[in-house]
One Martini backbone bead per residue (centre of mass of N, CA, C, O) as a GRO file, in nm:
protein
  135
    1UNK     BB    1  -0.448  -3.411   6.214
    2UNK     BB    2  -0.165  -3.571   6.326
    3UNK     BB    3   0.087  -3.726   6.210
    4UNK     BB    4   0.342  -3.923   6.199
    5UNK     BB    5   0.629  -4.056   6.114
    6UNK     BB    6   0.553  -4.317   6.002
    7UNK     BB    7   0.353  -4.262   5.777
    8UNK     BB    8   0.538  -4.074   5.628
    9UNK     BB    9   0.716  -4.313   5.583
   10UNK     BB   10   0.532  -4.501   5.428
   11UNK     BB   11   0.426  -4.290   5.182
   12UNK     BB   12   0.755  -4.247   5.100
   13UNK     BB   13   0.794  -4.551   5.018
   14UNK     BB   14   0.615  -4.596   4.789
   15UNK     BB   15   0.735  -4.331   4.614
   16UNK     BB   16   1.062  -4.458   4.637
   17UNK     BB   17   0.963  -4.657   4.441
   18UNK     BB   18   1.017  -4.790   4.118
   19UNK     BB   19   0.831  -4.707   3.847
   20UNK     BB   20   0.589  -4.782   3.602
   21UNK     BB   21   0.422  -4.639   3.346
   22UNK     BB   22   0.092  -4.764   3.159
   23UNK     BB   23  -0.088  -4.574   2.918
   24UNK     BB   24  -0.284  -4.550   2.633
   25UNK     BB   25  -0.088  -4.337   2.448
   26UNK     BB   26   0.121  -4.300   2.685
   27UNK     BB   27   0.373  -4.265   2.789
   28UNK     BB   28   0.658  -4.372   2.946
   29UNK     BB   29   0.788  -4.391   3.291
   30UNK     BB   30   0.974  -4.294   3.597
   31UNK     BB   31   1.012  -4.262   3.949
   32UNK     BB   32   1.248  -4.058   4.085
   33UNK     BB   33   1.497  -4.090   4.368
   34UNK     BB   34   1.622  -3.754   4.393
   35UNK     BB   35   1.772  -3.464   4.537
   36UNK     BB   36   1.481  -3.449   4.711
   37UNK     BB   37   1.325  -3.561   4.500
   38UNK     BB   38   1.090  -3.650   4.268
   39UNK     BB   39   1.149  -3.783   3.947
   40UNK     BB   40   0.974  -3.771   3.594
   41UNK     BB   41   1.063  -3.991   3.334
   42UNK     BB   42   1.132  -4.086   3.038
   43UNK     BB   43   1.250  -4.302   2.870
   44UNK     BB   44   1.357  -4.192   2.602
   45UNK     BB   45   1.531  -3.980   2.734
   46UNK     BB   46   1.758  -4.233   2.804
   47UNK     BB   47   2.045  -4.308   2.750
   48UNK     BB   48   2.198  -4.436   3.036
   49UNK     BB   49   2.285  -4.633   3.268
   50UNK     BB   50   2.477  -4.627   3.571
   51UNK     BB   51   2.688  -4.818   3.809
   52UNK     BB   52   2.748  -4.765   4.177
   53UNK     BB   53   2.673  -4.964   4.361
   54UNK     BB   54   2.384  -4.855   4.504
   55UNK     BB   55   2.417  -4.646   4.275
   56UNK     BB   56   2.325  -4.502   4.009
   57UNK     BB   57   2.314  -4.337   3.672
   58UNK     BB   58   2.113  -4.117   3.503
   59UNK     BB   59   2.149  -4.035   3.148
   60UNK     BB   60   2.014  -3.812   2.961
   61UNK     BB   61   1.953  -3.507   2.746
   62UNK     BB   62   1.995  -3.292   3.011
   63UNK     BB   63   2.107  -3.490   3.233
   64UNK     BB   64   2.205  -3.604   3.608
   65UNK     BB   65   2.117  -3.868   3.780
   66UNK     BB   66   2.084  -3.972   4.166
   67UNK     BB   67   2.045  -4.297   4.290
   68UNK     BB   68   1.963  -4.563   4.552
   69UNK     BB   69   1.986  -4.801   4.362
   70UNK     BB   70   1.962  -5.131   4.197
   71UNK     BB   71   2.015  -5.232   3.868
   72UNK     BB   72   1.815  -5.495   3.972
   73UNK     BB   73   1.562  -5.287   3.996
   74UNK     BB   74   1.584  -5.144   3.714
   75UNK     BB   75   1.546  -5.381   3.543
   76UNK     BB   76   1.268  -5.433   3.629
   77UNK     BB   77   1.137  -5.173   3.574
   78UNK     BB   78   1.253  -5.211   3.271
   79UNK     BB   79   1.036  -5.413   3.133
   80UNK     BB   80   0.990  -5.373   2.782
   81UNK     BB   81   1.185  -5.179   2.695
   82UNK     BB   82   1.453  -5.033   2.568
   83UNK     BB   83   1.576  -5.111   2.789
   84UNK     BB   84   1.931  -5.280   2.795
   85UNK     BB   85   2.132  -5.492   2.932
   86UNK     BB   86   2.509  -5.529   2.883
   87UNK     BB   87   2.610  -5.488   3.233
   88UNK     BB   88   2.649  -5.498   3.517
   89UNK     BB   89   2.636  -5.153   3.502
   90UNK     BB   90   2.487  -5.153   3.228
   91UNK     BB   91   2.197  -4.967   3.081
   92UNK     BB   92   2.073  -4.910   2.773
   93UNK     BB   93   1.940  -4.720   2.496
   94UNK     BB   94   1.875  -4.866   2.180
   95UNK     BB   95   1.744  -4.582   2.019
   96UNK     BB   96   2.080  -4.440   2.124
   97UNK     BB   97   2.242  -4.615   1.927
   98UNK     BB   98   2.454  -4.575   1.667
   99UNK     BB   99   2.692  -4.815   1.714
  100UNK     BB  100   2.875  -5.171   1.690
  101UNK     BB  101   3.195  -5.292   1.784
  102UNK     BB  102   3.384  -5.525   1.744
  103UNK     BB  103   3.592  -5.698   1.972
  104UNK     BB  104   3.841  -5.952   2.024
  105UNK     BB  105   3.707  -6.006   2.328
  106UNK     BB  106   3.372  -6.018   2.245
  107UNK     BB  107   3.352  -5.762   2.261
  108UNK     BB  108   3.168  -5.440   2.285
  109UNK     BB  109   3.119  -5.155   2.109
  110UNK     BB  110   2.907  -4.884   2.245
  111UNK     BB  111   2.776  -4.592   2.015
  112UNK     BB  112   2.645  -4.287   2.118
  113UNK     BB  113   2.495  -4.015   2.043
  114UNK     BB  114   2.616  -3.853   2.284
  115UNK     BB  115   2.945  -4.015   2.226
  116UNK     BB  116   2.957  -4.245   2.417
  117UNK     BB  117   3.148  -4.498   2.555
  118UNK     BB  118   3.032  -4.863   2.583
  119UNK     BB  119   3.019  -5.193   2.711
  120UNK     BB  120   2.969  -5.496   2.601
  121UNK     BB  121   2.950  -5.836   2.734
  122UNK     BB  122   3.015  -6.156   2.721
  123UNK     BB  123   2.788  -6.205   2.934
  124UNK     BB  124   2.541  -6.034   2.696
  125UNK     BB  125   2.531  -6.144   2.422
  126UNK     BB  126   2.226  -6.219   2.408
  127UNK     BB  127   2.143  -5.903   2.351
  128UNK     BB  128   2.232  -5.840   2.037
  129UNK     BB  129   1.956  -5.900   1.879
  130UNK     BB  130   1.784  -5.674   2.062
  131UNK     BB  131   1.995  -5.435   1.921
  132UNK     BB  132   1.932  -5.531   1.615
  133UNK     BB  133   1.587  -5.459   1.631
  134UNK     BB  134   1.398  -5.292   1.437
  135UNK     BB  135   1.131  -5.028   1.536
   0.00000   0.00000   0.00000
């Protein structure tokens, strides 16, 4: 039996939108789709996102993937992981922060393990206490 093309389009908008998933014991992922084909991230392993219009760049420790969604659906899909907002643009892993150094105007420099400098912004300040709980 052939599907039609609205199915085959049902089918990949499901597995198209950003999930996270967590099993006891087992690492927390997230399926994004770049590049024609869906990968799947372990969380631990992003090193940093950035936003540039509606599209992402996820940074990771090999690779860097581009996607087209908005940084507040990938907020809402990393709720509760090491991933925390900076910037109206930029999502950090915390586990991943090397150093952070207070600027003059209220912001901070972030100092990542892989040498990327980026900024909190002063907008971001109240999620300062979460970037120095260690875990």
């Amino acid at each position: 039996m052939r599907m039609g093309s609205e199915a085959i389009t049902r089918r990949f908008s499901v597995t198209d939108s950003i999930r996270l998933s967590s099993m006891e014991g087992a690492a927390r992922r997230i399926a994004v789709k770049a590049n024609r084909k869906i990968c799947f991230l372990e969380v631990e392993n992003i090193n940093y996102i950035s936003a540039d219009g509606n599209y992402l760049r996820i940074h990771t420790q090999s690779e860097v993937l581009v996607t087209r969604k908005k940084i507040s659906d990938m907020v809402t899909a990393l709720a509760g992981t090491d991933l925390i907002r900076v910037h109206r643009s930029t999502i950090v892993n915390r586990t991943q922060i090397k150093e952070l150094r207070p600027w003059p105007t209220g912001e901070y420099v972030i100092l990542m393990k892989c040498g990327k400098e980026l900024t909190l912004s002063r907008g971001f300040r109240n999620v300062l206490p979460e970037l120095l709980t260690v875990q």
